[in-house]
MIVOTI-664860 format. One record per atom (N, C-alpha, C): atom name; residue number from 0; x, y, z; residue in three letters. Coordinates in steps of 0.02 Angstrom, whole numbers. Layout:
N
R  zalum  finu       u       v       w  dopa
R     CA   NUM       X       Y       Z   ALA
...
END
This chain:
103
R  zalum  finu       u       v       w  dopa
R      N     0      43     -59       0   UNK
R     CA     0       0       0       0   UNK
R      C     0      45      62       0   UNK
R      N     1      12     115     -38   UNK
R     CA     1      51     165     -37   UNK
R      C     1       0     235       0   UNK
R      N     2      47     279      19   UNK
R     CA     2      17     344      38   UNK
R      C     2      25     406      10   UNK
R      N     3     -27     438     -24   UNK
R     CA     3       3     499     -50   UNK
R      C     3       3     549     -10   UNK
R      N     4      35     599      24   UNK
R     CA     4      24     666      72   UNK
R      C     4      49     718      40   UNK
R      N     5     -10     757      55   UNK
R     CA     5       1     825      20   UNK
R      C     5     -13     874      74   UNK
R      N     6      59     904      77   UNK
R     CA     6      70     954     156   UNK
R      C     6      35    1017     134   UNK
R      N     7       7    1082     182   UNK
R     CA     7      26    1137     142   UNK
R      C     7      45    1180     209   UNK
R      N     8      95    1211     190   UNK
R     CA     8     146    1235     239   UNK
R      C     8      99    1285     255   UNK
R      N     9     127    1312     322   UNK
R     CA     9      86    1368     376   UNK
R      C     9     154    1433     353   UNK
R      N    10     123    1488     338   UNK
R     CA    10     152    1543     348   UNK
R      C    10     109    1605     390   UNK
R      N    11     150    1650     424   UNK
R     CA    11     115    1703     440   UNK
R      C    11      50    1746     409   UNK
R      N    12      67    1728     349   UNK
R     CA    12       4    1770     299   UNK
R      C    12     -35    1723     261   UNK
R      N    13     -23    1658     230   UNK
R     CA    13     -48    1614     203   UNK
R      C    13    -116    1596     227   UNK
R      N    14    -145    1581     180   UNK
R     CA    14    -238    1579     195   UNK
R      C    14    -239    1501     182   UNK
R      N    15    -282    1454     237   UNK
R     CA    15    -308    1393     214   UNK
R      C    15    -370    1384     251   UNK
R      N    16    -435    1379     214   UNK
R     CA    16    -492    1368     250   UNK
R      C    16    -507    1299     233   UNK
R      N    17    -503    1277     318   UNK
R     CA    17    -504    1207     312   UNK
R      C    17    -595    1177     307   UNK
R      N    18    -624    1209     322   UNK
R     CA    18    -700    1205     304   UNK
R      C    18    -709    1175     224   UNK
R      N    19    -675    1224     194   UNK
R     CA    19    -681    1204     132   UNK
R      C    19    -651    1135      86   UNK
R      N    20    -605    1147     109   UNK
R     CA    20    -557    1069     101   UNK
R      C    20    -604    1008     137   UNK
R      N    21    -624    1015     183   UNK
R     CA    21    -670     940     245   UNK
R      C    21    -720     941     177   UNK
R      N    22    -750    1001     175   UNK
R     CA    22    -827     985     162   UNK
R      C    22    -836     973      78   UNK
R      N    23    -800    1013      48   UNK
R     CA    23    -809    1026     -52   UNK
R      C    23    -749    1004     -86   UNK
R      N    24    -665    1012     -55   UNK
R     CA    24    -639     987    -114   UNK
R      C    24    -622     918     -88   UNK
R      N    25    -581     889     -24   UNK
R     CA    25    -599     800     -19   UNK
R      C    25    -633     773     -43   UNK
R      N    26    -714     786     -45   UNK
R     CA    26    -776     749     -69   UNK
R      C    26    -755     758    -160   UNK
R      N    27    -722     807    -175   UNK
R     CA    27    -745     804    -241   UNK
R      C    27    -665     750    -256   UNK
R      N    28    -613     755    -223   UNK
R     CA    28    -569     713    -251   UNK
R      C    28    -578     630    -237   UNK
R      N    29    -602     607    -171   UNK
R     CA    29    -630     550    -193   UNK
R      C    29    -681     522    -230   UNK
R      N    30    -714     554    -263   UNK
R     CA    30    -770     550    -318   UNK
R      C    30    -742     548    -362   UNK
R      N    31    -680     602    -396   UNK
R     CA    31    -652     576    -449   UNK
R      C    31    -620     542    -459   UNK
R      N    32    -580     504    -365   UNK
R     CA    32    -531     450    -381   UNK
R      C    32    -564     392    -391   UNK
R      N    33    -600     382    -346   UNK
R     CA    33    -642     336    -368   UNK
R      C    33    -611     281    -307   UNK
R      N    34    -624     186    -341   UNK
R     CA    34    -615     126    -287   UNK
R      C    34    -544     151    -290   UNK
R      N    35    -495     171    -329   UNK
R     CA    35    -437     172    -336   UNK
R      C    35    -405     197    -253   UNK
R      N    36    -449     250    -237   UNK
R     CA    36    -437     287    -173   UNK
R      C    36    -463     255    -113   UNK
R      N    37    -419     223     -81   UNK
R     CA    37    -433     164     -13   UNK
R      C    37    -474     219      23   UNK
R      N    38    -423     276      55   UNK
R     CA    38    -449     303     111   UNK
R      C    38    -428     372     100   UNK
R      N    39    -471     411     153   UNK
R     CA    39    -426     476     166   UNK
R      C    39    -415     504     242   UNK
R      N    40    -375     526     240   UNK
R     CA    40    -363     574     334   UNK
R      C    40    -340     618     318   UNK
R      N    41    -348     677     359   UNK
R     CA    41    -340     749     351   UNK
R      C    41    -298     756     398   UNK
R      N    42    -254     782     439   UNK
R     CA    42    -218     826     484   UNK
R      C    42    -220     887     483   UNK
R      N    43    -261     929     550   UNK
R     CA    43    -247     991     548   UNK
R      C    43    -233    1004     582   UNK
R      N    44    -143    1077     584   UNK
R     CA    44     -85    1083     618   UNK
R      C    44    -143    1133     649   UNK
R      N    45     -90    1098     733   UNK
R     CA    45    -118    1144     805   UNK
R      C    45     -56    1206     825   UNK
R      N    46      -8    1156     810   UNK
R     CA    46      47    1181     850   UNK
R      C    46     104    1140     828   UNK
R      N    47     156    1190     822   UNK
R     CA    47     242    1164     824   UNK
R      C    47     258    1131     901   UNK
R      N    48     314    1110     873   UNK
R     CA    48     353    1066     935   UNK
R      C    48     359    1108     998   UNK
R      N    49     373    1167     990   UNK
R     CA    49     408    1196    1037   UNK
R      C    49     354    1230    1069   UNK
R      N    50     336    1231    1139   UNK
R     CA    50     298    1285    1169   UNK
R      C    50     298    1375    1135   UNK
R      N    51     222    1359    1109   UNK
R     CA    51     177    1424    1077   UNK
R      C    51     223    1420    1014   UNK
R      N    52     231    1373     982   UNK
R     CA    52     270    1371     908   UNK
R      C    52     204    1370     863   UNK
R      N    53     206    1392     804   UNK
R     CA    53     136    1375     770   UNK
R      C    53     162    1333     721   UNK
R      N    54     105    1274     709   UNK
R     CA    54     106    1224     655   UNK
R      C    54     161    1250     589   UNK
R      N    55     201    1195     564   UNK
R     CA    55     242    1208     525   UNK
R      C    55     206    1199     458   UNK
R      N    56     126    1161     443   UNK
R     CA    56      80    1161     395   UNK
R      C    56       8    1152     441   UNK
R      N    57     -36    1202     388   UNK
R     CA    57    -104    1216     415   UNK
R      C    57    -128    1136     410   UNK
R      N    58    -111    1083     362   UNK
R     CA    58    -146    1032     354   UNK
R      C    58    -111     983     328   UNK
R      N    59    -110     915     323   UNK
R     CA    59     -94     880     285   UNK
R      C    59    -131     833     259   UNK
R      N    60    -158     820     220   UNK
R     CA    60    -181     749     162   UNK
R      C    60    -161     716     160   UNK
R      N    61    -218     656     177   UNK
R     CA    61    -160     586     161   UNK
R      C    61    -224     551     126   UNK
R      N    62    -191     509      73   UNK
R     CA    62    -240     479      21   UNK
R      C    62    -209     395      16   UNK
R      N    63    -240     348      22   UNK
R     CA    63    -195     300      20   UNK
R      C    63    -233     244     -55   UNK
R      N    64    -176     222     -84   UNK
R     CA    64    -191     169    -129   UNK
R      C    64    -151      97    -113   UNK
R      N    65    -165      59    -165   UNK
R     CA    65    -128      -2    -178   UNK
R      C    65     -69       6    -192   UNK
R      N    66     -50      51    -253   UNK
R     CA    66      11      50    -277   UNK
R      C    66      17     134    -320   UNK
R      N    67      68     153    -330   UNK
R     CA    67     102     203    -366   UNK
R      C    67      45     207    -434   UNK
R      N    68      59     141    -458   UNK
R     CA    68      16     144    -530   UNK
R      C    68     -41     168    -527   UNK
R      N    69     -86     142    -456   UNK
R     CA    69    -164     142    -456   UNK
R      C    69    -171     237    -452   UNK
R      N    70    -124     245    -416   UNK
R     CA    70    -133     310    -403   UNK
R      C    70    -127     330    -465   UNK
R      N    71     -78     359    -501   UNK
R     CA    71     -61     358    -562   UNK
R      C    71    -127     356    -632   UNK
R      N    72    -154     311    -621   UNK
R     CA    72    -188     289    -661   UNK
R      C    72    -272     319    -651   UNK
R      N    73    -276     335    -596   UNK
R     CA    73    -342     372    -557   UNK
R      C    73    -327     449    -552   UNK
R      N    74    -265     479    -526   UNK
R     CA    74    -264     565    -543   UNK
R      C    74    -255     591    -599   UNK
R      N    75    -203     552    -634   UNK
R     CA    75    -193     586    -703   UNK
R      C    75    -269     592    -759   UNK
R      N    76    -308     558    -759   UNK
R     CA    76    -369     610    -797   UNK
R      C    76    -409     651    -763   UNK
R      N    77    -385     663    -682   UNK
R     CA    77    -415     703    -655   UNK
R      C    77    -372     784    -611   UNK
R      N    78    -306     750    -633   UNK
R     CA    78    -262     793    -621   UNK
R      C    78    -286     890    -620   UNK
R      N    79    -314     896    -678   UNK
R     CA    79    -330     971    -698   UNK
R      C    79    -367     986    -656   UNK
R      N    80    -438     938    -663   UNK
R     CA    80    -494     978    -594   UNK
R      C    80    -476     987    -517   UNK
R      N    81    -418     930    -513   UNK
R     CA    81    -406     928    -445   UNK
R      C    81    -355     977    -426   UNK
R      N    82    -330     995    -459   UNK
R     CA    82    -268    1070    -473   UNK
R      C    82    -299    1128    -460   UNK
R      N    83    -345    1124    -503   UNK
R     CA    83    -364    1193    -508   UNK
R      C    83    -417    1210    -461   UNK
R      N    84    -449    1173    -412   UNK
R     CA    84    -482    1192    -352   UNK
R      C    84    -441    1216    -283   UNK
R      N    85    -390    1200    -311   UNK
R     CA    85    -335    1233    -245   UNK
R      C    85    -338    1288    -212   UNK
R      N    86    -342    1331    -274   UNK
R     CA    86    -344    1422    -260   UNK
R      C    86    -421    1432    -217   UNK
R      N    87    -448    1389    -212   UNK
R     CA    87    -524    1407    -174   UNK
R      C    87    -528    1384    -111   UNK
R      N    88    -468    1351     -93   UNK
R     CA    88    -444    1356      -5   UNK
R      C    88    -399    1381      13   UNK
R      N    89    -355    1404     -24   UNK
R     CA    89    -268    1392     -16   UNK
R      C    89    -220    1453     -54   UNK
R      N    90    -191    1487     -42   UNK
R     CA    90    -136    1532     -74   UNK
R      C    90     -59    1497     -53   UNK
R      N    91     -55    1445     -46   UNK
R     CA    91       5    1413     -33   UNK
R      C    91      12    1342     -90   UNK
R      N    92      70    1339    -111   UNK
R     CA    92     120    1279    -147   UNK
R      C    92     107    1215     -99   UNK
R      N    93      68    1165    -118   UNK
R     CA    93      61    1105     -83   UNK
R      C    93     136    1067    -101   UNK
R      N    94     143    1013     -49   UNK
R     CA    94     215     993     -45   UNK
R      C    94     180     916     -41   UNK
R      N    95     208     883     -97   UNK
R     CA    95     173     808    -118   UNK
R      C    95     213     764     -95   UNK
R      N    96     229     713     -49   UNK
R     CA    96     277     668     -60   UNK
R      C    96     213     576     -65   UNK
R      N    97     253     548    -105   UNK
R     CA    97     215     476     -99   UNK
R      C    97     288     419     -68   UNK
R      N    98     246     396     -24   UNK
R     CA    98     286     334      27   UNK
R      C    98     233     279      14   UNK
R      N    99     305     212      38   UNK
R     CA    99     293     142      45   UNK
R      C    99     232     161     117   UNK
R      N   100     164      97     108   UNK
R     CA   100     166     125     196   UNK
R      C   100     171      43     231   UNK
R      N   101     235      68     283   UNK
R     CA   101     250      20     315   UNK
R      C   101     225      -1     370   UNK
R      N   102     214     -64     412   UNK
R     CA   102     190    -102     462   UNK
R      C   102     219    -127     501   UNK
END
């Protein structure tokens, strides 16, 4: 199984309304991923490590599949719509990494 996470970093001025992400764009990306998309979990940053530090990202995404391919094979014709809904939560560069997920 694989995990895709898509961070989006916390800055002083950076806008992320997480309302919008829970409620309109998740729902619309597992609809277009379809069975391909096992699961999803959200993370939303409270706090940095350090006493009164603020979150180093407002949120993180985690999307999990079978494999690289499945993923692969499920975003790429949906790649565009799922791109371009970004700007309607977010003024920040999402930070993508995909991992093995281990047990």
């Amino acid at each position: 199984m694989i995990k895709v996470t898509v961070l989006y970093p916390k800055t002083a001025t950076s806008r992320f309304d997480i309302t919008y992400y829970l409620e309109r764009h998740l729902p619309m990306v597992r609809q277009r991923l379809g069975a391909a998309c096992l699961k999803t979990r959200v993370d939303e940053g409270l706090a940095g490590g350090a006493p009164d530090a603020p979150p180093p990202y407002a949120a993180v995404g985690h999307m999990y599949f079978e494999s690289v391919a499945s993923f692969q094979a499920a975003f790429g014709p949906n790649a565009r719509d799922i791109m371009a809904d970004i700007p309607n939560y977010t003024d920040v560069q999402p930070v993508v990494q995909i991992s093995q997920v281990r047990e």
